[in-house]
C-alpha positions in Angstrom: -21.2 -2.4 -18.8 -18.6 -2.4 -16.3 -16.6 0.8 -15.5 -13.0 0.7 -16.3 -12.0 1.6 -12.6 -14.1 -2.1 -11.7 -12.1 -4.0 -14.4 -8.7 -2.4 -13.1 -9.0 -2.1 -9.3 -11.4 -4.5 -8.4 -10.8 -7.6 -10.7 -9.8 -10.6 -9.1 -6.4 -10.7 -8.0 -3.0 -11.8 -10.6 -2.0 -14.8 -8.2 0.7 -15.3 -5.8 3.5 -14.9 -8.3 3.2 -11.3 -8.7 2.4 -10.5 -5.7 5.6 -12.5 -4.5 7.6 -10.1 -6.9 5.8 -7.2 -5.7 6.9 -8.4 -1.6 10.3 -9.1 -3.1 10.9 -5.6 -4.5 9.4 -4.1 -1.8 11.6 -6.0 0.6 15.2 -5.6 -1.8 14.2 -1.9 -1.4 13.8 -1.8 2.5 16.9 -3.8 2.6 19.0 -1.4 0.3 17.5 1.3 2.4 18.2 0.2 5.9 21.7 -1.0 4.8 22.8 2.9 3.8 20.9 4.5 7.1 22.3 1.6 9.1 26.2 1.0 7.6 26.6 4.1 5.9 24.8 6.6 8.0 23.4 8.6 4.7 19.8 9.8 6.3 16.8 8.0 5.0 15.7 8.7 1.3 12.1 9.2 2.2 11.0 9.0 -1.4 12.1 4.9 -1.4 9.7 4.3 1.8 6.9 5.3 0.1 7.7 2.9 -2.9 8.4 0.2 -0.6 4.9 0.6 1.1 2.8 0.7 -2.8 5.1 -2.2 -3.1 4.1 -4.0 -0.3 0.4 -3.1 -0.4 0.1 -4.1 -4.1 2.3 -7.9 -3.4 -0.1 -8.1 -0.5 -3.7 -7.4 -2.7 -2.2 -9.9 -5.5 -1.4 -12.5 -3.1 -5.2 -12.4 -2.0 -7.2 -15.7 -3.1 -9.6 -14.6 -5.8 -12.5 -14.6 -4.3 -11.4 -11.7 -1.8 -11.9 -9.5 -4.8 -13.2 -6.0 -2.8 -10.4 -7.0 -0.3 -7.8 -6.6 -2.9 -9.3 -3.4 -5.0 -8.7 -1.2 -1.6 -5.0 -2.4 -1.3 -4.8 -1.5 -4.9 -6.6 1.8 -4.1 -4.3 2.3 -1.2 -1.4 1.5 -3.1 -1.7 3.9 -5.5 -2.9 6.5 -3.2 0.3 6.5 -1.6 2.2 7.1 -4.9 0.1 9.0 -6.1 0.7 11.0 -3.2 4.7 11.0 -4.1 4.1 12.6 -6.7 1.7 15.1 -5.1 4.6 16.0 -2.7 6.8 16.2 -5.3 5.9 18.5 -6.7 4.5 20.5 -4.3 6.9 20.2 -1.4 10.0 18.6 -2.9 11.9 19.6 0.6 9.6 17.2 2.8 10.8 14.1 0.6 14.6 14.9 -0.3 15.0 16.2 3.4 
């Protein structure tokens, strides 16, 4: 009986039209972001860069072909290890992000 973290993280991956919405976002984000540091000069949001890299890392694991299964459950992990690790710093140290 597989575990539920197999059937979540490690199944094979959505296909390349998820993963291109996931590389959109994450680009639309980096774009929004670099237009307000670079045009506005408002200092970097920090919070937005970590979104933009679970983004990224979860477009990228979808986009994998399907047989690259294990490949694509550590970009998931990684994914949500970085937001998870918002949150983490969130709460914890809300002056590191907002800074």
């Amino acid at each position: 009986m597989p575990s539920l973290v197999d059937q979540t993280l490690f199944s094979e991956p959505s296909g390349r039209p998820l993963g291109l919405v996931f590389l959109c976002g994450a680009l639309l984000l980096a774009g929004q972001q670099g237009y307000y540091v670079m045009v506005e000069g408002a200092t970097p949001f920090f919070a937005v860069l970590f979104v933009i890299v679970g983004m990224a890392l979860s477009g990228v694991a979808e986009s994998l072909p399907e047989p690259r299964r294990r490949a694509a459950g550590v970009l998931r992990l990684t994914a949500l290890t970085v937001l998870v690790s918002l949150l983490v710093i969130g709460l914890f140290a809300p002056d590191l992000i907002t800074a």
